[in-house]
N, C-alpha and C positions, 0 to 999 in steps of 0.2 A: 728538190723543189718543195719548198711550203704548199701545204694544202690548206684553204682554209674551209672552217665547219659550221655551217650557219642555225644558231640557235633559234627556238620561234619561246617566247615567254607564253607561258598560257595564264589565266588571272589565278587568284591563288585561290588556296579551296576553304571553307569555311573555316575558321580554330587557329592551327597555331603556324599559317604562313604570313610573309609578310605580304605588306600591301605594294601591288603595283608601282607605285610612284617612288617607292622605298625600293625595290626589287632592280627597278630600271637604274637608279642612282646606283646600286652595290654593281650591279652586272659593266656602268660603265667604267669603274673606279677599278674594279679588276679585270677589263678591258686598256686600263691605261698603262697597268704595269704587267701585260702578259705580252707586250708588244717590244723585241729586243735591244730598239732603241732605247725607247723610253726609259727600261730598267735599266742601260747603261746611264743613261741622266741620273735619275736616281739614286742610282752609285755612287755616280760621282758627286753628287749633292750630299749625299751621305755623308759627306767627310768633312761640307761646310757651305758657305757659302761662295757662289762661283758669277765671274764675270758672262756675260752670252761669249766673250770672245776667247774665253779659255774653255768653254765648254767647245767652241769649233774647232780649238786644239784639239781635245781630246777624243770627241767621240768623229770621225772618218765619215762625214754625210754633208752634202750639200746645206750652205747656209737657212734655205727655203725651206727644206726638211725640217730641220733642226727646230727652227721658228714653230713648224705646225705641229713637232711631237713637245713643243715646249707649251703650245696651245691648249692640247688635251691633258697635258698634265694640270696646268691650271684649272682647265674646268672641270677633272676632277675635282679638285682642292686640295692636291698634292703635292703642289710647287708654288711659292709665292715668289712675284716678282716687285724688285724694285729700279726706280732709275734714279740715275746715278749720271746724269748731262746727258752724255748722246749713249751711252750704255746703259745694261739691265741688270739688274747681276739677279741672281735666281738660286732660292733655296728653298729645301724641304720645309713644307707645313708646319707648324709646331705640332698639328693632331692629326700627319702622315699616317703614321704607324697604326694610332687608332682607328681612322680610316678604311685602311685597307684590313684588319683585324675585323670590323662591323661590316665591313661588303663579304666577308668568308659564310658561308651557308650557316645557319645554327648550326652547334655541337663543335667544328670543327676549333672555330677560336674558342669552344668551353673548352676541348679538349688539349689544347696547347697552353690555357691558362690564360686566356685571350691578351696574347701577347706575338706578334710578329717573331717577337726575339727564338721562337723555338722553328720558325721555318729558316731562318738564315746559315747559309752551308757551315758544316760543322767546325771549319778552319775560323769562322768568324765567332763561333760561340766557344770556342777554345775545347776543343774535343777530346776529351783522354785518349 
Protein backbone atom coordinates (compact mmCIF):
# COMPACT_ATOMS: atom_id res chain seq x y z
CA UNK A 1 0.00 0.00 0.00
CA UNK A 2 1.04 3.77 -0.74
CA UNK A 3 1.47 5.79 2.21
CA UNK A 4 1.12 9.07 1.84
CA UNK A 5 3.27 12.04 3.71
CA UNK A 6 1.91 15.30 4.27
CA UNK A 7 4.14 18.24 4.09
CA UNK A 8 3.25 21.68 6.13
CA UNK A 9 5.46 24.71 4.01
CA UNK A 10 6.61 27.04 6.54
CA UNK A 11 7.23 30.85 5.14
CA UNK A 12 10.64 31.22 4.01
CA UNK A 13 13.41 32.64 6.19
CA UNK A 14 14.92 36.02 5.27
CA UNK A 15 18.03 35.93 2.20
CA UNK A 16 18.15 33.39 -0.11
CA UNK A 17 14.66 31.37 0.01
CA UNK A 18 12.03 31.59 -2.24
CA UNK A 19 8.82 33.29 -1.80
CA UNK A 20 5.79 31.62 -0.83
CA UNK A 21 3.75 32.06 -3.77
CA UNK A 22 6.87 30.96 -5.81
CA UNK A 23 7.30 27.93 -3.38
CA UNK A 24 3.55 26.72 -3.52
CA UNK A 25 3.67 26.96 -7.67
CA UNK A 26 7.08 24.65 -7.56
CA UNK A 27 5.66 22.18 -4.71
CA UNK A 28 2.55 21.89 -6.95
CA UNK A 29 4.19 21.31 -10.40
CA UNK A 30 6.40 18.41 -8.70
CA UNK A 31 3.23 17.33 -7.13
CA UNK A 32 1.87 16.85 -10.73
CA UNK A 33 4.58 14.60 -11.92
CA UNK A 34 5.38 12.49 -8.68
CA UNK A 35 1.90 11.13 -9.05
CA UNK A 36 2.16 7.60 -11.36
CA UNK A 37 -0.42 8.40 -13.50
CA UNK A 38 0.33 11.51 -14.45
CA UNK A 39 4.15 10.62 -15.24
CA UNK A 40 2.65 7.85 -17.43
CA UNK A 41 0.74 10.95 -19.43
CA UNK A 42 3.75 12.60 -19.60
CA UNK A 43 5.55 9.80 -21.14
CA UNK A 44 3.37 9.35 -23.28
CA UNK A 45 3.25 12.84 -24.42
CA UNK A 46 6.73 12.76 -24.64
CA UNK A 47 6.79 11.10 -27.70
CA UNK A 48 4.08 13.87 -29.23
CA UNK A 49 1.26 14.86 -29.49
CA UNK A 50 -1.82 12.47 -28.47
CA UNK A 51 -5.64 12.26 -28.96
CA UNK A 52 -7.66 12.14 -25.14
CA UNK A 53 -8.81 8.82 -26.88
CA UNK A 54 -5.53 7.25 -27.46
CA UNK A 55 -4.26 8.45 -24.28
CA UNK A 56 -7.47 6.04 -22.77
CA UNK A 57 -5.70 3.40 -24.78
CA UNK A 58 -2.89 3.63 -23.34
CA UNK A 59 -2.76 4.37 -19.98
CA UNK A 60 -5.37 1.46 -17.86
CA UNK A 61 -7.74 4.23 -15.70
CA UNK A 62 -11.10 5.18 -15.85
CA UNK A 63 -12.09 7.72 -18.41
CA UNK A 64 -13.18 10.28 -15.23
CA UNK A 65 -9.61 9.71 -13.85
CA UNK A 66 -7.94 10.29 -16.78
CA UNK A 67 -9.74 13.79 -17.36
CA UNK A 68 -8.77 14.92 -13.67
CA UNK A 69 -5.05 13.78 -13.82
CA UNK A 70 -5.15 15.58 -17.43
CA UNK A 71 -6.72 18.53 -15.20
CA UNK A 72 -3.56 18.93 -12.90
CA UNK A 73 -1.40 18.53 -15.34
CA UNK A 74 -2.67 21.56 -16.96
CA UNK A 75 -2.70 23.66 -14.19
CA UNK A 76 0.50 22.81 -13.66
CA UNK A 77 1.30 24.18 -17.10
CA UNK A 78 2.69 20.97 -18.26
CA UNK A 79 0.24 19.83 -20.80
CA UNK A 80 -1.48 21.89 -23.19
CA UNK A 81 -4.67 21.01 -24.62
CA UNK A 82 -6.26 21.65 -27.82
CA UNK A 83 -9.80 20.76 -29.59
CA UNK A 84 -10.03 19.20 -32.33
CA UNK A 85 -14.43 18.94 -32.74
CA UNK A 86 -15.64 16.76 -30.18
CA UNK A 87 -11.76 15.64 -29.09
CA UNK A 88 -8.70 17.24 -27.27
CA UNK A 89 -5.73 16.10 -28.20
CA UNK A 90 -3.04 16.92 -25.48
CA UNK A 91 0.71 17.68 -25.45
CA UNK A 92 3.69 18.59 -23.55
CA UNK A 93 4.36 22.51 -22.70
CA UNK A 94 6.73 23.84 -24.87
CA UNK A 95 8.57 25.00 -21.23
CA UNK A 96 7.63 21.40 -19.53
CA UNK A 97 11.01 20.50 -18.94
CA UNK A 98 11.90 24.05 -17.87
CA UNK A 99 9.24 23.94 -15.53
CA UNK A 100 9.77 21.16 -13.76
CA UNK A 101 13.82 21.89 -13.69
CA UNK A 102 12.65 25.57 -11.80
CA UNK A 103 10.17 23.84 -9.27
CA UNK A 104 13.58 21.30 -8.19
CA UNK A 105 15.00 23.15 -4.86
CA UNK A 106 18.18 25.35 -5.64
CA UNK A 107 21.40 23.64 -6.41
CA UNK A 108 19.81 20.57 -7.40
CA UNK A 109 18.82 21.71 -11.28
CA UNK A 110 22.50 23.83 -10.76
CA UNK A 111 23.86 20.71 -10.23
CA UNK A 112 22.54 18.70 -13.19
CA UNK A 113 23.07 21.75 -15.41
CA UNK A 114 19.50 22.75 -14.98
CA UNK A 115 18.43 20.51 -17.39
CA UNK A 116 15.82 17.58 -16.66
CA UNK A 117 17.75 15.55 -19.38
CA UNK A 118 20.23 14.36 -16.48
CA UNK A 119 17.42 12.80 -14.25
CA UNK A 120 15.92 10.66 -17.19
CA UNK A 121 16.66 6.68 -16.68
CA UNK A 122 19.87 6.07 -18.13
CA UNK A 123 18.49 3.76 -21.13
CA UNK A 124 16.85 7.19 -22.26
CA UNK A 125 20.16 9.21 -22.16
CA UNK A 126 21.86 6.40 -23.96
CA UNK A 127 24.14 5.03 -21.13
CA UNK A 128 27.69 3.59 -21.73
Amino acid sequence: MIESIALELKPPVAGNRRAPDVADRAVAVLQAVAEPIRWAVLDELGSGERCVCVLQERIPIAANLLSYHLKVLREAGLVVATRRGRWIDYSLAVDAADRIAAALPRGVAERSGGSCRSMEPAERRGAR
